[in-house]
C-alpha positions in Angstrom: 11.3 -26.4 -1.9 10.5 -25.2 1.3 6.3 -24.0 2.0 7.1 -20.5 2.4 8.9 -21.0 -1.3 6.2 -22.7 -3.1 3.5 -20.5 -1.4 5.1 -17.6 -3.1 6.1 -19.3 -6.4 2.2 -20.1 -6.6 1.3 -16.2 -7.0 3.5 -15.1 -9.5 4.5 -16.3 -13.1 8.3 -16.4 -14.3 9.5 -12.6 -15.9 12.6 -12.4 -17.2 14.2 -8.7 -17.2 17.7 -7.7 -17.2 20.7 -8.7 -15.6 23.0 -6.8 -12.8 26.3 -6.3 -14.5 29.4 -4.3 -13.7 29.1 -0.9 -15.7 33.3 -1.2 -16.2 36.0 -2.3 -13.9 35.4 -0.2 -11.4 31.9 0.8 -11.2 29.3 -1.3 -9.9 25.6 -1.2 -11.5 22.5 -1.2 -8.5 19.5 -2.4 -10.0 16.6 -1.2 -8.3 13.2 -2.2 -9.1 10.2 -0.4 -7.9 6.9 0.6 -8.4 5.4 3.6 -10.5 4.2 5.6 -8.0 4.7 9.4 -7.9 7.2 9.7 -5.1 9.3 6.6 -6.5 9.1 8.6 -10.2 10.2 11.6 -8.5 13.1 9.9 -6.4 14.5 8.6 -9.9 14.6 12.1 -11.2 16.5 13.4 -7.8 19.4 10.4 -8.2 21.9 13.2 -9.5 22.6 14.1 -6.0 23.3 10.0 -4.6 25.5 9.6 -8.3 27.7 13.1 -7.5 28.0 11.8 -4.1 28.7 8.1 -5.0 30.1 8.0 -8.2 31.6 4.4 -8.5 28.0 3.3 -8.3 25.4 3.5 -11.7 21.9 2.9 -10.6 19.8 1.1 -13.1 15.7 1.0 -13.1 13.6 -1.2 -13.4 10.0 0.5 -13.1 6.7 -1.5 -13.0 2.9 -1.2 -12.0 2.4 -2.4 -8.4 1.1 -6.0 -9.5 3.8 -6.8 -11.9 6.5 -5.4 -9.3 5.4 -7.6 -6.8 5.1 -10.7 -9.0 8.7 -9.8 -10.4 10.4 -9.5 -7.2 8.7 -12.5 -5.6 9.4 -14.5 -8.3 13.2 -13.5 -8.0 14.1 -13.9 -4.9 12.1 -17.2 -4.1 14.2 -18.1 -6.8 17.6 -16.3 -6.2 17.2 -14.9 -9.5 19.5 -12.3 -8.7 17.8 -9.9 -11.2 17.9 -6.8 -8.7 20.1 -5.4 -5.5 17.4 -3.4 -4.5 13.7 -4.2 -4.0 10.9 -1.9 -3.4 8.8 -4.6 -1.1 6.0 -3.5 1.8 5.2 -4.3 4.9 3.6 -8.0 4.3 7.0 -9.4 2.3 9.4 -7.6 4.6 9.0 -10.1 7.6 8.3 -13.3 5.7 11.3 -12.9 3.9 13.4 -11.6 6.5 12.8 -15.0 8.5 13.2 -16.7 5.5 17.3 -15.5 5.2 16.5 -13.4 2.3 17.2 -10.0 2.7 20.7 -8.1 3.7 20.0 -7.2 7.5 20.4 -3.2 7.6 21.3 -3.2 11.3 24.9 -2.0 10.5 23.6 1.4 9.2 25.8 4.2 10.3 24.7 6.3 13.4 24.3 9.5 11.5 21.5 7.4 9.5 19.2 7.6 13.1 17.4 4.3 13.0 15.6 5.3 16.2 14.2 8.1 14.4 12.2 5.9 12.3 8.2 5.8 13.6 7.8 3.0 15.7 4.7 1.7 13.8 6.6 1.9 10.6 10.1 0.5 12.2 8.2 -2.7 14.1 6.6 -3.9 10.9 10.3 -4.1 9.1 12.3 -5.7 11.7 12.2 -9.6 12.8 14.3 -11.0 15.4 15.5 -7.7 16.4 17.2 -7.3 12.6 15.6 -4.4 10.3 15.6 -5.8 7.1 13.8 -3.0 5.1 13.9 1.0 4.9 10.8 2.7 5.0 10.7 5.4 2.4 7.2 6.4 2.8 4.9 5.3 5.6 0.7 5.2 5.0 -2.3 4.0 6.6 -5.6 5.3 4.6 -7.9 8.0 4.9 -10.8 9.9 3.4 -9.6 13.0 0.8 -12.9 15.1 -0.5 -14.1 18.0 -2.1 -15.2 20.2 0.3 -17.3 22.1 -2.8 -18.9 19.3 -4.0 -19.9 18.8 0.0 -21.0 21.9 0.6 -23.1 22.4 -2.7 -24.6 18.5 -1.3 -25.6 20.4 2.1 -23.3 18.4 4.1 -20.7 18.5 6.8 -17.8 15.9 6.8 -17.5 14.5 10.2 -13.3 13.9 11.0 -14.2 10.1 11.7 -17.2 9.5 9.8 -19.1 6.7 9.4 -19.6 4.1 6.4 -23.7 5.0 6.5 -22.6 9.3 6.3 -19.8 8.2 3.4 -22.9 6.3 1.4 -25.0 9.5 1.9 -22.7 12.0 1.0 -21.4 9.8 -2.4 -24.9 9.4 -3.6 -25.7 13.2 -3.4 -22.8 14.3 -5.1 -22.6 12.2 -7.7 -23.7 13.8 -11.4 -23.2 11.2 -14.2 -24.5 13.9 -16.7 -21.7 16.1 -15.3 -19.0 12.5 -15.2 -18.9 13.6 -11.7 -18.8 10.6 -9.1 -19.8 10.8 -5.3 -16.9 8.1 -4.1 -13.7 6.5 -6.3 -12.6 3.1 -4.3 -10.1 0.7 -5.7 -11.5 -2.3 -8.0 -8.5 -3.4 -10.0 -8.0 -7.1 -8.9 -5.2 -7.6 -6.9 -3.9 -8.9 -3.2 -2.2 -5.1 -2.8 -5.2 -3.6 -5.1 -8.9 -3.9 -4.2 -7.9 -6.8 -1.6 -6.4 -3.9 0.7 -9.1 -2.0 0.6 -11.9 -4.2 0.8 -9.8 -6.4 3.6 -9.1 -2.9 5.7 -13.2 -2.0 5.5 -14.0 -5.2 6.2 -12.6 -4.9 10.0 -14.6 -2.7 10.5 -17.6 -4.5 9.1 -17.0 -7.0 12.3 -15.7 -9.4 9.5 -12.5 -11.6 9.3 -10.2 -13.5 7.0 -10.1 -16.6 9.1 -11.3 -17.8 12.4 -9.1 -18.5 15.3 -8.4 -22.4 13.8 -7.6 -20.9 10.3 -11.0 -21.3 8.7 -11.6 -19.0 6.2 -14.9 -16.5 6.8 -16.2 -15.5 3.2 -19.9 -16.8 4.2 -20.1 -15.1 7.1 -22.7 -12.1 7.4 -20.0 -9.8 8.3 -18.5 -10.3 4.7 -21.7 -10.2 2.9 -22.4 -7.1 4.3 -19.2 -6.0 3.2 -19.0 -6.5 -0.2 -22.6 -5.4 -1.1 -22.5 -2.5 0.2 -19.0 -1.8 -1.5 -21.0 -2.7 -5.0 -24.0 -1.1 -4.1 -22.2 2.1 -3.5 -20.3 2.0 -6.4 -22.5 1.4 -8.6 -24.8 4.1 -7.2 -22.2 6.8 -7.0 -18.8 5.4 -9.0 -17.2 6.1 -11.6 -17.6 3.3 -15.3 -15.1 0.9 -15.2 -14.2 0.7 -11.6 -13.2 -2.7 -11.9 -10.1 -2.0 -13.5 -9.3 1.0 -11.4 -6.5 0.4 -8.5 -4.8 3.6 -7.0 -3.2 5.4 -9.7 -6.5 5.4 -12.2 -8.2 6.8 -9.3 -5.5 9.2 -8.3 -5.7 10.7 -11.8 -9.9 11.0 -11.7 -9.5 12.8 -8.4 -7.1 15.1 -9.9 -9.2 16.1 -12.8 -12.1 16.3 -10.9 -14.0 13.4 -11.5 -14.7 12.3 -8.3 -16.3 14.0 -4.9 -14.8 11.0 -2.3 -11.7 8.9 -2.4 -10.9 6.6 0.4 -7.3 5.6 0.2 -4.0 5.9 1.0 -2.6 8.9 3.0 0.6 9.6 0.4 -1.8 10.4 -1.8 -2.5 13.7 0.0 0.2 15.6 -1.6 -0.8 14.1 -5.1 -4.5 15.8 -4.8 -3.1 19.2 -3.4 -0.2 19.8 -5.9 -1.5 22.4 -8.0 1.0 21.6 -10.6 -0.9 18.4 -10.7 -4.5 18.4 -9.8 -7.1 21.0 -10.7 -8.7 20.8 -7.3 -6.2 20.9 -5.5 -7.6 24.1 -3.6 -10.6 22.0 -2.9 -9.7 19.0 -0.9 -10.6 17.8 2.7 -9.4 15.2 4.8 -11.0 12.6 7.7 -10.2 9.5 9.0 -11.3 6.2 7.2 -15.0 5.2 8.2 -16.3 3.0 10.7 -19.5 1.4 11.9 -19.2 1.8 15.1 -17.8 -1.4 16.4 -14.6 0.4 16.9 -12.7 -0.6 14.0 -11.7 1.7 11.4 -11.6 0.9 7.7 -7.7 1.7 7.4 -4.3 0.1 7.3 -0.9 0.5 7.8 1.7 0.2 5.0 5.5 1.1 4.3 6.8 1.1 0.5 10.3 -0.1 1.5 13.2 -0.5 0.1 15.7 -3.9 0.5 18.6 -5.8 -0.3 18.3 -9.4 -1.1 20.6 -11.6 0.9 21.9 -12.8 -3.0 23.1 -9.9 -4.1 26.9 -9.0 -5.6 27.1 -5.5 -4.8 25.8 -5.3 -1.0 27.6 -2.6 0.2 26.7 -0.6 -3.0 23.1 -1.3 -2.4 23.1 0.0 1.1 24.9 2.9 0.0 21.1 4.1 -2.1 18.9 2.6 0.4 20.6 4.9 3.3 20.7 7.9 0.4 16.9 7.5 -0.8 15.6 7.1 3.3 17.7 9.2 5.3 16.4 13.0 6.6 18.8 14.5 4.0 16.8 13.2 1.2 13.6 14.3 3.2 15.7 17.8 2.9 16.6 17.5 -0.4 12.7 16.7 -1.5 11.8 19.6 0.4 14.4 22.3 -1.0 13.2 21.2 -4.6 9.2 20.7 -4.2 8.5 21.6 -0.8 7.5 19.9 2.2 4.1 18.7 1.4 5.7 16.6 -1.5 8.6 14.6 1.0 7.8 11.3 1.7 5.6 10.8 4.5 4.9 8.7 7.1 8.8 7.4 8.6 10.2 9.4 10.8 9.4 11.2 14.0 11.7 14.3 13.3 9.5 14.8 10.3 6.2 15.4 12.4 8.0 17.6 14.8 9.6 20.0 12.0 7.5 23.2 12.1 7.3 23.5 8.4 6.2 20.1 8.0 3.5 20.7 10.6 2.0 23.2 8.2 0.9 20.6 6.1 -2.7 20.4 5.9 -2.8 16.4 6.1 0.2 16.1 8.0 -1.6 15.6 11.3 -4.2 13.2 10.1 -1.9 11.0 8.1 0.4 10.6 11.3 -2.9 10.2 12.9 -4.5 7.3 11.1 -0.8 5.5 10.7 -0.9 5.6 14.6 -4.5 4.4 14.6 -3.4 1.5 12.9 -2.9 -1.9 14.7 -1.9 -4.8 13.1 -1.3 -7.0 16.0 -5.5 -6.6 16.9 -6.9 -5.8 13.7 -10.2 -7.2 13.9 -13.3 -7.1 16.2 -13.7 -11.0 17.0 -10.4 -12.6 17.6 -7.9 -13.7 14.7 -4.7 -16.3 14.6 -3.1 -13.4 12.4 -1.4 -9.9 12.2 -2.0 -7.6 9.4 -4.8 -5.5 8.8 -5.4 -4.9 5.0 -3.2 -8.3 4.3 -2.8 -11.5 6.6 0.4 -12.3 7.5 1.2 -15.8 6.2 3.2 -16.5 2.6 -0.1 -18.0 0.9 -2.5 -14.5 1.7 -0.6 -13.6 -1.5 -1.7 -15.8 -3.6 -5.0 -16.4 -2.4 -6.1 -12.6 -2.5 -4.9 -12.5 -5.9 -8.0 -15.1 -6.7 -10.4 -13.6 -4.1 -9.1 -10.0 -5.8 -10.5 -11.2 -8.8 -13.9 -12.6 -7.7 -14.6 -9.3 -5.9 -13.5 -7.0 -9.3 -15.8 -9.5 -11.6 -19.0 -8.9 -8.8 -18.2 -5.0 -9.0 -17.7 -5.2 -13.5 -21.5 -7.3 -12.7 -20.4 -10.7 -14.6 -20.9 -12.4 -12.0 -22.9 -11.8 -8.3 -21.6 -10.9 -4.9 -23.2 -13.8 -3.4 -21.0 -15.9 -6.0 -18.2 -14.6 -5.7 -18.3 -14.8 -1.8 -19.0 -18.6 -2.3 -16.2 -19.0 -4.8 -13.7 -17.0 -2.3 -14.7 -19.4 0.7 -13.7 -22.1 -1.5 -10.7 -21.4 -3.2 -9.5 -20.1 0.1 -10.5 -23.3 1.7 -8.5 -25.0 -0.3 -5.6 -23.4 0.0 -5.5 -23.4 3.5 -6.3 -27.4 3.6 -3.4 -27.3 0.9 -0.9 -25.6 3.0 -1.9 -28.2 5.9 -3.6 -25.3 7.9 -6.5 -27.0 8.7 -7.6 -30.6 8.2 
């Protein structure tokens, strides 16, 4: 077993879920798993135009919460389980695995699918080698969405790139407990793609680090203390009970009803909070850039929910048959003619940004605005060995953030401290990286 291999095998547990089968002798099954998130729920419900289109081809779903999704598919194609023929993978798996011979290269898409119409942020962090081995079908860095009432009754103006110390301010004066209102939701749920992407992106621009430039890890540096207490401090000042268990659906659904005045997090989540059909302030809601502290770092990330073919599957051609259906501009069309254009996908393609009726948006220009803000080539403020800025780069950050994730959730649930936790994250993580022959 190669190191990539057993890095990856170490963060994930064994699931057993159905098979890929032939649906009869003619038609082939896809299998796609993915994650529960709104546009993937509404891409399932939109499939009748890909079936009526291809209709040798049943698609079968499998449809988890992000943790269990990424655990699932790790575990099966480290393993060449062959459970799926498409994944739903994100920008830290797609070029680990792509070196690692494991996904279908989707170089051979047709012309009419435009591959160089495909943001060039989004397209870089899919492709290896020169090969694109994923889709993007939605694109996100992070970003501030408030309730410009709840500002305005606070006395306060939201700058477009405010600060951590004006974010602190404005969540303590709008929170009302009596009222089960809360000044700022933030991820807690425990989790490398949960609170670990959050508090990883806001750490950059806290000056901190994951590692040094010899791979040392940096959880007792000041840069990291300074981090995570404020995070705690602040939410336990001005968040909502229970945050600890909250990741981004829990606090997608107590923005929608209300419940809180601030939520810093990713930019698909813009047409979430403004569907009226969906969120009862959705005639209320701002948007700025994720803070800083002036070191020139932003607290945001870049991210693309993809979708990809492992190298192992039987029904290849099949499988690139949906992937090119569920990202081409047709299904951005197709969203659009059904829901409107706030509710497409974001975040993939140029053409997208330049259609008139997209640009009407109200957070059209600052989610293409943070995504291009994004760098994950110099995501830090002291040098790093590593790309990625909410995850690092390397096939052990995913096992190691889910343990640090955990530490972090149990300071913010209060069973244990923050200056624990940092101490037990500096060692777990140091040896890991002594493990995996990092550092001596």
């Amino acid at each position: 077993m190669n190191t990539t291999m057993r890095a990856l095998m170490g963060a994930t547990a064994l699931c057993a879920v159905g098979t890929v089968a032939l649906a009869d002798g003619h038609a082939k099954t896809v299998t796609i798993a993915t994650v529960n998130n709104g546009d993937m729920v509404r891409m399932q419900g939109l499939t009748e135009d890909f079936t009526a289109k291809n209709p040798d081809i049943n698609l079968e779903w499998v449809t988890l919460e992000e943790n269990v999704l990424r655990q699932r598919v790790t575990t099966d194609i480290a393993t060449k389980g062959g459970q799926y023929d498409v994944m739903t993978i994100g920008t830290y798996e797609v070029p680990i695995w792509g070196k690692q011979g494991w996904l279908t290269s989707l170089n051979d898409l047709p012309d009419s699918y435009d591959v160089d119409d495909l943001l060039p942020a989004i397209r870089g962090g899919l492709t290896v080698d020169g090969e694109l081995y994923a889709a993007p079908f939605y694109g996100e860095s992070s970003m501030v969405m408030y309730r410009t009432d709840l500002m305005e009754a606070a006395g306060m103006e939201m700058p477009e790139a405010p600060t951590w110390e004006f974010i602190a301010e404005a969540a303590r004066a709008m929170t009302d407990k009596d009222n089960e209102i809360y000044g700022v939701c933030l991820r807690g749920k425990a989790g490398w793609g949960e609170n670990m992407a959050f508090l990883t992106a806001m750490s950059n621009s806290f000056g901190a680090r994951w590692f040094d430039e010899d791979w040392n890890p940096q959880f007792d540096s000041p840069e990291w203390a300074a981090t995570v207490n404020f995070y705690v401090d602040l939410m336990n000042d001005a968040g909502p009970p229970g945050a600890s268990g909250n990741g981004f659906n829990e606090n997608l659904a107590l923005f929608q009803t209300g419940k809180c005045g601030m939520w810093i997090d990713a930019t698909v989540a813009a047409s979430f909070v403004t569907n009226p059909n969906d969120s009862t302030v959705a005639d209320k809601v701002g948007f700025a850039l994720a803070p800083d502290n002036g070191l020139g770092k932003r607290g945001n990330w870049l991210w693309a929910w993809s979708l990809a073919i492992p190298a192992g599957t039987d029904s290849p051609e099949a499988a690139k048959k949906f992937v090119e259906w569920a990202t081409s501009k047709e299904y951005l069309e197709l969203v659009a003619s059904k829901e409107g254009w706030a509710n497409v996908p974001p975040g993939t393609r140029t053409s997208l940004y330049e259609n008139p009726e997209y640009a009407s948006v109200p957070f059209a220009k600052m989610t293409l605005d943070s995504i291009n803000a994004a760098d994950p080539t110099n995501p830090t403020v002291d040098p790093v060995p590593y790309v990625g800025i909410q995850f690092v780069a390397i096939p052990e950050f995913q096992g190691i953030a889910t343990a640090t994730g955990q530490q972090f959730s149990a300071a913010l649930a209060g069973t244990t401290s923050v200056e624990d936790a940092l101490a037990n994250a500096q060692a777990l993580t140091l040896d890991e990286m002594k493990d995996a022959g990092y550092i001596q």
